[in-house]
C-alpha positions, 0 to 999 in steps of 0.5 A: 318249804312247808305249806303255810297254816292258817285260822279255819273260821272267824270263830277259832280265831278269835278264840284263840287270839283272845286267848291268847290276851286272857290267859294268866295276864288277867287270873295271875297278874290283874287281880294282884295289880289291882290289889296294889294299885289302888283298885278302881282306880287303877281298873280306870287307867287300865281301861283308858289305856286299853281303848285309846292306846293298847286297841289301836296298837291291838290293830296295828299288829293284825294289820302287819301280819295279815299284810306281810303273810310273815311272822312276827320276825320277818314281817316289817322287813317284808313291808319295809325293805327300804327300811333296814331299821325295820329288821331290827324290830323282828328281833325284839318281837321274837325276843319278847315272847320267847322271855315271857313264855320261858317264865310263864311255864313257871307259872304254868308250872305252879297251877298244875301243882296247886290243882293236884294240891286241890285234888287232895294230892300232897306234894312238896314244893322244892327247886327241883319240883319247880323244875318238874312242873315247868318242864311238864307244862312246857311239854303240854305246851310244846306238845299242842303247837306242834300239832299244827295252829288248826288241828293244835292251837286252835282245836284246843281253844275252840273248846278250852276257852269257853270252858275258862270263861264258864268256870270263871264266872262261876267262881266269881258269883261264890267269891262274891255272895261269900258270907263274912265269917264271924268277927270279921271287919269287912265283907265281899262287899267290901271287895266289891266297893274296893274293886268299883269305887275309885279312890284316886287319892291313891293314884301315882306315876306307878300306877299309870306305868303299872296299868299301861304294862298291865294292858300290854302284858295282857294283850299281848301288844308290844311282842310278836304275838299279834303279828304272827297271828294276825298273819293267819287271819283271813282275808274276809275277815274284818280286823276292826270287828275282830280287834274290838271283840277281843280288846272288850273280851280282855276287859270283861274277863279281867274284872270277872277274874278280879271278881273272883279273887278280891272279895273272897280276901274280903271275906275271908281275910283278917285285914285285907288291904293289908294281905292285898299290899303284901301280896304282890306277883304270884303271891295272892294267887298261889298263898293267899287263895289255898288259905281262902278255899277251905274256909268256903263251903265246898271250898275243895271242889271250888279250889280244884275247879280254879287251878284246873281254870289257871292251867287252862288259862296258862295254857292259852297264853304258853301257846302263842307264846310258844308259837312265835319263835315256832313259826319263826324256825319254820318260815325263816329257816326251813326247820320241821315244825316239830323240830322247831318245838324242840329247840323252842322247848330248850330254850326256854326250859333253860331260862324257865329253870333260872326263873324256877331257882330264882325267883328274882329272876323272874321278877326282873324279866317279868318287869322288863318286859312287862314294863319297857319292852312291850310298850316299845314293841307296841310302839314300832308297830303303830309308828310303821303303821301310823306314818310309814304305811301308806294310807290307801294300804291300811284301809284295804286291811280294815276293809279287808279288801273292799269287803267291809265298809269303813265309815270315814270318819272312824278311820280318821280318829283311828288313824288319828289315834295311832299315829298320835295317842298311842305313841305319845301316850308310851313315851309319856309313861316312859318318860315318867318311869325314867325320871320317878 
C-alpha cells in the first residue's frame, strides 16, 4: 500500500483549499448569479448563508477528514462503523465531485480557447473543438494530481493562487474606473450601486435557494472535497482559524470577481440589466466579456490577462475536484496513483463529452448539483458531526489536540450552530424549492 500524503505547510494548505473554493465558482458563476439574482441583495443571502450555515459545515468537513485520516468515501464508515447509513454517504460524496469535475472541464475547456482567442489566435467553436479543449484541460488537470498533493497539487497552488488573486484585482480596478462610452445610459458606477445596494424588491424564494447552491457550489460544502482534504491536514494545524480564513477568502474574492465583470457591462453595454438578465450560466462570461474588452483601452492585453486568470481558476477547482475520486482508487482499492488518473481521466472525459454536445446536459447536472446534492452532502456531514460525534471528540479536532485553546463560549454557538442552523437552514430551502 502506497505510503499516504499530506499538506507540507500551513500555507500550501490553505492555498490549496481556498483554491479549491475560489476557483470558476466565483469568476464563471457569482458574477452571472448575481446578475440574475437581484445584485445586492443576493450578495446578502449569500453571505448569511455562508457564515451561519455554509462555515459550520466548511468545519464540519475538515473535522471528518482530519479525523477519520480517510478519503471522502471511506471516511464516515471509519468514524461510524456501527452506522451502516453512514457508507452510504461515501458514495454521494465520491459522486458528486467526479459530476462537477466532468462539466468543469468543459468550462475549463472554454477558458483555454477564449485565452488563445484573446492572444490574437483564431479558432472556431465547433462540437469537436469543445471536445478538444476539454480533453486538453482535463489532461493538465489529470497531469498535476497525479504528481502527488505536495509536489502536484499544492506545488502549484502555492504559486498559481496568489497570481489569480493579483490579477483579479487588477482587472477589478479597470472594470471599475472604465469611462462610459458616449451615449450611454449608465456607468460602472451603476454597476457599483447594482452590486452594493440591495434592492430586496427583487428577492424571491429563487433566490435564497440560488444563493445558498451558490455557497455550496463555491465552497465546495456538500462534495468530498473538504473531507479528503481535510484528511491532509496536520494535526497542529488549527481548523477554526483555518475554516474561517478560507470561508472570508471565498467572499473576498467572489465580490473582486463581481467587481471585475459588472461595471464593465455597465459601462460599456447599451441596457444592462437587460444583457445582466439575459445572460445566465456561461454566457455573460464567455459572449458578453469578448464584446467588453475591445471597447477598453488596452482591452486585448486585459482580455488575455482574464482568460489566463479563469484557466487558473479552472485549474484550482478541477483539481481537487479531480483529486476525490484519485485518492479514492488509491486508498480503497490499492490502485497506482497515476493509473488511478486514468481511469479518472475516462470517466470524466466520457461524461465531459455529453456536457460539451449538449449543453443541456450540463445545465441539469450543474443544477443538480449545485442545487439538491451539495446541500444534502453538506448536511450528513454536520448531522454526523452536530449529534453523532462525541462532544469531547470534536473539541480534541478544533483544538487540534489541546494545542490551541478554544474559548467555551464559542464551541457552544458553533456547535449550537451545526446541529440546528445549519440543518434547519437546508431543509428550509429544500422545503421551498419543493413546493415553489
Amino acid at each position: 500500500m502506497q505510503e499516504r500524503e499530506g499538506f507540507g505547510s500551513r500555507f500550501g494548505t490553505l492555498v490549496v483549499i481556498a483554491g479549491s473554493a475560489v476557483g470558476l465558482g466565483n469568476i464563471w458563476r457569482f458574477p452571472y448569479m448575481v446578475g440574475t439574482n437581484g445584485g445586492a441583495a443576493f450578495i446578502l443571502i449569500y453571505l448569511f448563508f455562508v457564515l451561519l450555515i455554509c462555515l459550520p459545515m466548511l468545519v464540519s468537513k475538515l473535522v471528518i477528514g482530519r479525523r477519520s485520516r480517510k478519503t471522502a468515501f471511506g471516511s464516515l464508515r471509519t468514524l461510524a462503523p456501527d452506522k451502516p447509513l453512514m457508507k452510504y454517504a461515501g458514495y454521494l460524496y465520491l459522486f458528486i465531485p467526479t459530476i462537477v469535475l466532468s462539466y468543469y472541464c468543459v468550462i475549463g475547456g472554454m477558458t483555454v480557447e477564449y485565452f488563445i482567442r484573446a492572444l490574437g489566435i483564431s479558432t472556431t467553436s465547433t462540437p469537436a473543438t469543445s471536445v478538444l479543449w476539454m480533453l486538453i484541460f482535463l489532461l493538465a488537470t489529470d497531469l498535476i494530481v497525479t504528481a502527488g498533493v505536495k509536489n502536484g497539487i499544492e506545488r502549484f497552488s502555492k504559486v498559481m493562487m496568489p497570481l489569480l488573486f493579483l490579477i483579479v484585482i487588477l482587472i477589478a480596478i479597470r472594470s471599475m474606473t472604465l469611462p462610459a462610452r458616449p451615449g450611454a445610459t449608465s456607468s460602472a458606477d451603476d454597476g457599483l450601486v447594482f452590486l452594493f445596494r440591495p434592492d430586496f424588491s427583487k428577492v424571491t424564494a429563487h433566490t435564497f435557494l440560488a444563493a445558498l447552491g451558490q455557497a455550496f457550489f463555491s465552497l465546495s460544502i456538500g462534495a468530498g472535497v473538504l473531507i479528503t482534504y481535510g484528511s491532509y491536514i496536520r494535526k497542529e494545524d488549527n481548523l477554526v482559524k483555518t475554516s474561517t480564513q478560507i470561508a472570508l477568502f471565498d467572499l473576498i474574492f467572489a465580490v473582486i470577481a463581481g467587481c471585475a465583470v459588472i461595471p464593465a457591462v455597465f459601462a460599456l453595454k447599451n441596457d444592462p440589466s437587460t444583457v445582466l438578465a439575459d445572460n445566465t450560466d456561461s454566457a455573460l462570461v464567455f459572449n458578453i466579456l469578448p464584446e467588453v474588452f475591445p471597447e477598453m483601452p488596452f482591452g486585448a492585453i486585459i482580455g488575455a490577462f482574464f482568460f489566463f486568470a479563469l484557466i487558473l481558476a479552472a485549474l484550482t477547482s478541477s483539481l481537487s475536484q479531480y483529486e476525490v475520486p484519485v485518492a479514492y482508487l488509491v486508498e480503497e482499492h490499492h490502485v497506482p496513483r497515476k493509473k488511478a488518473g486514468v481511469i479518472v481521466f475516462i470517466v470524466a472525459m466520457l461524461i465531459g463529452t455529453a456536457c460539451a454536445l449538449r449543453g443541456q446536459v450540463l445545465g441539469f447536472l450543474d443544477g443538480l448539483c449545485a442545487n439538491w446534492l451539495m446541500p444534502l452532502g453538506g448536511v450528513i456531514a454536520v448531522i454526523f458531526v452536530g449529534w453523532m460525534m462525541k462532544k469531547a471528540d470534536l473539541m480534541d479536532e478544533l483544538s487540534s489536540g489541546g494545542a490551541h485553546r478554544v474559548n467555551p463560549v464559542f464551541f457552544s454557538v458553533l456547535r449550537f450552530l451545526i446541529r440546528y442552523i445549519a440543518p434547519v437552514g437546508v431543509l428550509v430551502v429544500f422545503l421551498t424549492q419543493l413546493f415553489s
